[in-house]
N, C-alpha and C positions, 0 to 999 in steps of 0.2 A: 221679287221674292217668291210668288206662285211660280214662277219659271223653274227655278232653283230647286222649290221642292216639288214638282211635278217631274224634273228630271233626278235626282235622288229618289224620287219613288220609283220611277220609269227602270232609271239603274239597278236598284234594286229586286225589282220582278224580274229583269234580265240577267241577273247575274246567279238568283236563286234557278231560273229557269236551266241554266247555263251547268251548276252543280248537279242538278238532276239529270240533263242530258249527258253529262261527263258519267257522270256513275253509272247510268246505262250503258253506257259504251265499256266502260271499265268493266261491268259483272258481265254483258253479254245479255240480262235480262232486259223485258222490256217493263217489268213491273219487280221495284224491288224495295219496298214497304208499302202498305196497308193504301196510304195516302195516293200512292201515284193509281191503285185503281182498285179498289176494297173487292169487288163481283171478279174481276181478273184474277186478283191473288189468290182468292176461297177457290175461283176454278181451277188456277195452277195446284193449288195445293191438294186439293182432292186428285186431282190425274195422278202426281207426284205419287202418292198414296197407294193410286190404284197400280201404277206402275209397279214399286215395289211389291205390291203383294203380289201381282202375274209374272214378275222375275222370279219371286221364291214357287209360286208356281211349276214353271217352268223346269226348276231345280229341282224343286220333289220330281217332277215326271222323269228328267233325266235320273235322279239316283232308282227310280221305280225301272227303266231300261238296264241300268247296270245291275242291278240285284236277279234282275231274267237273266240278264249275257251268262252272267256268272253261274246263274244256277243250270242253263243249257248247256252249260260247257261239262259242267262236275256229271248233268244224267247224260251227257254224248258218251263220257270214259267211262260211266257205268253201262250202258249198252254195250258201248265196243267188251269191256269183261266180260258183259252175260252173252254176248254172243259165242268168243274164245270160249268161254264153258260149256257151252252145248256143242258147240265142235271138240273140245276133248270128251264130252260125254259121251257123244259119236263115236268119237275114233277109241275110245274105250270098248264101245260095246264090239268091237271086233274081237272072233272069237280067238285067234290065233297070235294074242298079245302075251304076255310073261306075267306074272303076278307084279312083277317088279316092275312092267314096261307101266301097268293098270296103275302102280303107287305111284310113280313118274308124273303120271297124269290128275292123280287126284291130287297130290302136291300143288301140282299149275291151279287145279282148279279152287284148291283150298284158299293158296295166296291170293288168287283173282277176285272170291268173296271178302277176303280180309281187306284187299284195296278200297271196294265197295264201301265196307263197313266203313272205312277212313274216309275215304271222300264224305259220306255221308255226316260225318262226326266235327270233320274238320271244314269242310266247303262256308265262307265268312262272308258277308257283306258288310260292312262299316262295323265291324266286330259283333256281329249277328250272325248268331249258325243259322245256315238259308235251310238248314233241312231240319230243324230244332220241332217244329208243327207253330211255333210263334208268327203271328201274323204280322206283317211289317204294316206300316200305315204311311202312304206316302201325300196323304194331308189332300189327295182329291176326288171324294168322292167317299 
């Protein structure tokens, strides 16, 4: 009879053993409740943790990168305007231009500040005017 239940118990520890190594293999983890190693899971789970918060990280730094791309693109086509504006300002002050050829030119020059003004008005990041004076906060730092 001790034979009997030392092998019943024997079986037992081996087949409880046997469940837990199947479930590890099945999840992939090497720790998956409290039990299999209480110090191992508090450490997975704080990395876990720490992981996601440096992915959102991460995240903010890249939409902080897009919010620049975007806003150096809107002041590059405002440069390139104010530059054409001072070459027609230029080629305005030439004396032997027409009143009309001068209106010609300050027409160009009018629209070119009106574009400005739109860029400036309309230029958006995540539905944020980038030129609004609102500060964006990208959660680092």
């Amino acid at each position: 009879m001790k034979i009997d239940n030392f092998l019943i118990r024997n079986l037992s520890n081996t087949t409880k053993k046997l469940g837990s190594t199947l479930q590890r293999l099945a999840s992939g983890k090497r720790i998956n409740k409290a039990s299999d190693d209480a110090a191992g899971l508090a450490i997975a789970d704080a990395l876990a943790r720490d992981a996601a918060v440096l992915e959102q990280g991460n995240r903010n730094i890249q939409d902080g990168v897009s919010f620049s791309q975007i806003a150096e693109g809107a002041m590059e086509q405002i440069q390139n305007n104010n530059t054409r504006i001072a070459e027609l300002a230029t080629q305005a002050a030439n004396g032997t231009l027409t009143d009309e050829q001068r209106a010609s030119l300050n027409q160009e020059a009018q629209a070119l500040k009106q574009e400005n003004e739109r860029i400036l008005q309309t230029t958006q990041f995540n539905g944020t005017n980038v030129f609004s004076g609102a500060s964006i906060d990208t959660g680092n730092g």
